[in-house]
N, C-alpha and C positions, 0 to 999 in steps of 0.2 A: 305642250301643244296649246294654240290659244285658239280661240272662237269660231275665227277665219280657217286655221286648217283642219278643226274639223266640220266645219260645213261645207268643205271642199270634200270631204271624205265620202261625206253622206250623201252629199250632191244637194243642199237643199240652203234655203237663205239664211243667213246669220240670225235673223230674226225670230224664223221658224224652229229653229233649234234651241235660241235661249230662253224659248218658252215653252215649249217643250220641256223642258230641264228646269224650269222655274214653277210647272204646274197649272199651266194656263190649260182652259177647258174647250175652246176653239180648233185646240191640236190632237189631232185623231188619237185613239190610244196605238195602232200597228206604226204610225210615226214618234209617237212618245217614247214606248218600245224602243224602236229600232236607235233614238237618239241616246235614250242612256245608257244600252249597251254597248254606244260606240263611246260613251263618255268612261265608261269603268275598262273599256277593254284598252284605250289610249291611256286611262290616268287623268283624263279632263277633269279639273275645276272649274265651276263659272266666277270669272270677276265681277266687280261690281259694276264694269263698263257692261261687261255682259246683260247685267240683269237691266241696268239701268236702258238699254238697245231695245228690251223687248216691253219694258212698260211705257216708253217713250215717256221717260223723265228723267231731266237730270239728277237728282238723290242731292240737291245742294239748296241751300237758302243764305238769302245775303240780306247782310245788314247792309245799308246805307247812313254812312253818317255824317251828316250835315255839319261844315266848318264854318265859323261866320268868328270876325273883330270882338262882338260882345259875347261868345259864349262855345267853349270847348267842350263836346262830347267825348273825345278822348281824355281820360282822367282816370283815378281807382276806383270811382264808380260802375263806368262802366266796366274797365277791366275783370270785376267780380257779376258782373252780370254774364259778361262771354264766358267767362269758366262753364257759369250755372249751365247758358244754351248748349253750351258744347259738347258735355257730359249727355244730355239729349241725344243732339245728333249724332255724338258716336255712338251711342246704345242702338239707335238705330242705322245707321249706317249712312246718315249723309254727313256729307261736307258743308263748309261753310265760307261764304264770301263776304269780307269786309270790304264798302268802296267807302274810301276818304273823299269827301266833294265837297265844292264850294257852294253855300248856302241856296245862290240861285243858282246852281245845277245840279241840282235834283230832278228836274221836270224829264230834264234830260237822259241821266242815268237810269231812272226807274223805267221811263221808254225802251230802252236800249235793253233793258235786261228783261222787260215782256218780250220785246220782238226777238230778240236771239233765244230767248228759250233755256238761256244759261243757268237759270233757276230754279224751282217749285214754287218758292214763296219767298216772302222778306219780311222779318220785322219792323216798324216804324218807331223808332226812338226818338223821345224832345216832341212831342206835340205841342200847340200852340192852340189858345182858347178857340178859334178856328183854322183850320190846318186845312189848307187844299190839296194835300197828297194823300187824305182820305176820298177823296171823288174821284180824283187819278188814277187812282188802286183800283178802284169798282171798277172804274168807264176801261180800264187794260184788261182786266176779269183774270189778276195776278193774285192770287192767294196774300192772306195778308191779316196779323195780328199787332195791335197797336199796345206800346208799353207804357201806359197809364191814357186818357182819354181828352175830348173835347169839351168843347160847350153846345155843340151842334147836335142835336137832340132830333134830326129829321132824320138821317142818314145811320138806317144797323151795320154794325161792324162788332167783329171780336175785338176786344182787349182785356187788360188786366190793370188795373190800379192800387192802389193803397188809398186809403181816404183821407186824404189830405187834411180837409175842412175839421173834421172830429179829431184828428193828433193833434191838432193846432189850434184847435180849445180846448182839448185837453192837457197840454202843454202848456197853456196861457191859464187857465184857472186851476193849475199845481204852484205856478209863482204865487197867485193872488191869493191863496188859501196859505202860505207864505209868509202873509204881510205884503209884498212886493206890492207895489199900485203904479208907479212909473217902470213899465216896460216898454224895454224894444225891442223892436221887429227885424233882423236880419236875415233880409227871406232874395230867393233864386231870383231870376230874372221874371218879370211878372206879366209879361206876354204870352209867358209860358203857361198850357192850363194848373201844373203843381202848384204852382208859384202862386196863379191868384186865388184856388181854392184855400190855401193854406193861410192867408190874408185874412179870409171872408172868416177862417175860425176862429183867430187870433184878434178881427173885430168884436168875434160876437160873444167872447168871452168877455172883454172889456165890458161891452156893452149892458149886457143883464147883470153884471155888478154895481152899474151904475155909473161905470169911471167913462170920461171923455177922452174918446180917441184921437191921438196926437201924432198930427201927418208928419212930425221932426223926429219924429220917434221908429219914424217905418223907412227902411232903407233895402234897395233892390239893385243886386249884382249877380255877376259870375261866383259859384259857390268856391272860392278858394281862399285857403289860407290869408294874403292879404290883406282882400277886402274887411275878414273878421278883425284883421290889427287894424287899418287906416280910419275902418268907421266907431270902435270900439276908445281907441287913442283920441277920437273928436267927441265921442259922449263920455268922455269920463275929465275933460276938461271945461264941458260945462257946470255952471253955480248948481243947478238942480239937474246932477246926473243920475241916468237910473238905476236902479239895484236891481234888476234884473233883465235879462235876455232871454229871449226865446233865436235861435237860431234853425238856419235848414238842411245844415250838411254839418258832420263832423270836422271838415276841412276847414269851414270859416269858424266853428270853435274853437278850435287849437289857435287860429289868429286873437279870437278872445283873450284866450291865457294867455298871449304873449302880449297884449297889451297892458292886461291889466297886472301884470307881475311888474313889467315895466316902471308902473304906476304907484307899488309898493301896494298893491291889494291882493287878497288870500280869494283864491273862486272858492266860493262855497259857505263863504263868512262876510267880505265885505261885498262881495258881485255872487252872483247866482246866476247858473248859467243851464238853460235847458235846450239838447239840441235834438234833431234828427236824426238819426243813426241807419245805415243802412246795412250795419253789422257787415262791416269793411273785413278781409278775410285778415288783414295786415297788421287794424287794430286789436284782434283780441287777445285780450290777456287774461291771468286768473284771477280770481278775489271781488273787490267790488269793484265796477266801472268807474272810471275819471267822470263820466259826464252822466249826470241824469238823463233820459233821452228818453222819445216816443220811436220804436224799433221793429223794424221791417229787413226782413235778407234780401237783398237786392238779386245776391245768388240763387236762392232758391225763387224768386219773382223770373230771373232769364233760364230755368229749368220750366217750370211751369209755363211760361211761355211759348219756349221751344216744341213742349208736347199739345198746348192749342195747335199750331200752325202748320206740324204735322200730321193730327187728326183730319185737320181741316183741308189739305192738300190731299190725305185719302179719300175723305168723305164730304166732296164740294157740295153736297144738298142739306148736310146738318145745318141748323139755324144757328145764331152766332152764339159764343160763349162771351161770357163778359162777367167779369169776379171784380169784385170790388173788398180786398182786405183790410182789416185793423191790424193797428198798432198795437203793440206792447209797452207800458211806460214803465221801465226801468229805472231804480231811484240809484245815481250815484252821490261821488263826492261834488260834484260840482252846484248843492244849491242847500239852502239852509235859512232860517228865518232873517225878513228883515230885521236888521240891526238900528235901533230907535237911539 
C-alpha cells in the first residue's frame, strides 16, 4: 500500500497523514491515533517521498559545477570530496544532485534550482577572490555552504577552508631551512581565492629570509599532471635552475617526477620537491610517502561540509559556521638538503 491508498482509506489528505506518522505536533492526537492504526493494520511504511510531502522539502542538495577552457572541476579531487558528502547525505537520508554547466551558466542554473524547489541547499565549489554567486545565494535565500572562501569580507556566509597562506609558508621555509634558496612556485589558477592565498605564503616566507622574490619562478595553471612536466622540463634547462619546488596538488607533482627523471635527476637529492596533498583516496600507500607535502582530506572537508549545510537547511536562524583548518606537514622522499 503506498500513501495515496491510504489516505483514500482514512479519507483524509496525503499530507495530513504523512505527518501524522512522521510526529508533527499540528496533527490532533484522535487523528494521529486513528492514522497509525490504519498504518499497522495495512502494513504501511512511509517513503522518503512521504516524508519529504509533509515537511515540504526535497531531502536533496546539488552541487553545481562550473566547466570553463582554463580549468576542470571534475578530477580526483573532487571525486574524494563526493564520496566524503555523500556518506553525509546518506546517513541522513537525502539525495544528491550534480549539474555539469558551463562557466557563464551558473546564474542560470542556481535560479532554476531556487524556483523549482528541486533542492534544500548547494554546495559552491572553486570560489574566486570575488565570486558573485555568493550574493546570488543570499538574494534566492537558497541554503548554502561555500568549499573554501573569498576575499570579500562584507558579506557572512558559512564555509570551510584549509589555510592556505600558513601551508604555503610552511611548505616554503621546510625547502629554505633545506638550503634551497631558488624556489618555484607551481601554484592553481590564481583567480582562484586558494591559489592567491597560497601565493601570498610562499611570498612571505621568501620574504622574511631575506631572498628576492622572482616573478620567473612563479607559474599558475590548471593543477594536472602536465603542466608539473612542461613547466618543470623549462626550469630545469635553465643555467640557474631551481633545487626546489613547492607545488599545489599532488597531480602536477607526479608531472615533476616525470620531468625530472627524464632529465637524469633523483627527486629528493638533486630536485626537492614539496607538494599539497589532499590525501587522494587512490594515492595511498604504506611506509613513507613519495612526497613531502602540507596535508588536508579533501574527504573528510566534503563530510564536514555536507553536515554544515544540512544543520543549516534545518536550522535557517543559526548564524554562519565558518572553520578555517591546518595542514599537517608530512616529511617524505621527495626533499633533502641542497646539494653545494
Amino acid at each position: 500500500m503506498n500513501l495515496k491508498e491510504l489516505s483514500n482509506k482514512l479519507n483524509l489528505s496525503q499530507t495530513t497523514v504523512s505527518r501524522a506518522l512522521n510526529g508533527y505536533p499540528e496533527v490532533g492526537e484522535k487523528t494521529r491515533a486513528r492514522v497509525i492504526e490504519a498504518a499497522r493494520k495495512y502494513n504501511y511504511h512511509p517513503s522518503y517521498s512521504a516524508k519529504r510531502l509533509a515537511m515540504g522539502k526535497s531531502h536533496a542538495v546539488a552541487h553545481v559545477v562550473p566547466q570553463s577552457p582554463q580549468h576542470s572541476m571534475i578530477n580526483p579531487h573532487f571525486s574524494d570530496f563526493i564520496a566524503g558528502a555523500g556518506s553525509t547525505y546518506a546517513k541522513f537520508g537525502f539525495e544528491m544532485l550534480i549539474s555539469v554547466v558551463p562557466y557563464d551558466e551558473q546564474e542560470k542554473c542556481y535560479r532554476e534550482l531556487a524556483r523549482s524547489k528541486r533542492v534544500d541547499g548547494v554546495i559552491v565549489h572553486g570560489p574566486y577572490k570575488e565570486d558573485p554567486r555568493i550574493g546570488l545565494l543570499q538574494s534566492l535565500q537558497l541554503p548554502f555552504v561555500v568549499h573554501g572562501r573569498t576575499e570579500e569580507s562584507n558579506i557572512d556566509y558559512s564555509w570551510l577552508d584549509v589555510n592556505n597562506r600558513s601551508s604555503f609558508k610552511r611548505a616554503t621555509n621546510f625547502l629554505l631551512d633545506l638550503g634551497h634558496e631558488r624556489i618555484a612556485l607551481l601554484n592553481g589558477i590564481e583567480e582562484m581565492d586558494f591559489a592567491y592565498r597560497r601565493r601570498l605564503g610562499y611570498e612571505a616566507a621568501l620574504t622574511q629570509r631575506g631572498i628576492e622574490v622572482d616573478s620567473g619562478l612563479i607559474f599558475s595553471s590548471d593543477m594536472i599532471e602536465p603542466y608539473g612536466y612542461d613547466v618543470t622540463k623549462s626550469l630545469l634547462q635553465r643555467e640557474n635552475a631551481p633545487t626546489g619546488l613547492v607545488t599545489s596538488s599532488v597531480l602536477t607533482a607526479l608531472g615533476v617526477v616525470r620531468a625530472a627523471q627524464e632529465c637524469g635527476l633523483q627527486i629528493g637529492k638533486d630536485l626537492s620537491v614539496v607538494t599539497f596533498d589532499d590525501e587522494l583516496s587512490f594515492l595511498q600507500y604504506p611506509g613513507v610517502p613519495l612526497f613531502t607535502s602540507v596535508r588536508s582530506s579533501i574527504m573528510n572537508a566534503g563530510r564536514r561540509l555536507a553536515e554544515i549545510l544540512l544543520d543549516q537547511i534545518d536550522n535557517p536562524d543559526k548564524p554562519p559556521v565558518q572553520e578555517l583548518w591546518e595542514t599537517d606537514l608530512v616529511v617524505g622522499q621527495s626533499t633533502g638538503p641542497r646539494r653545494v
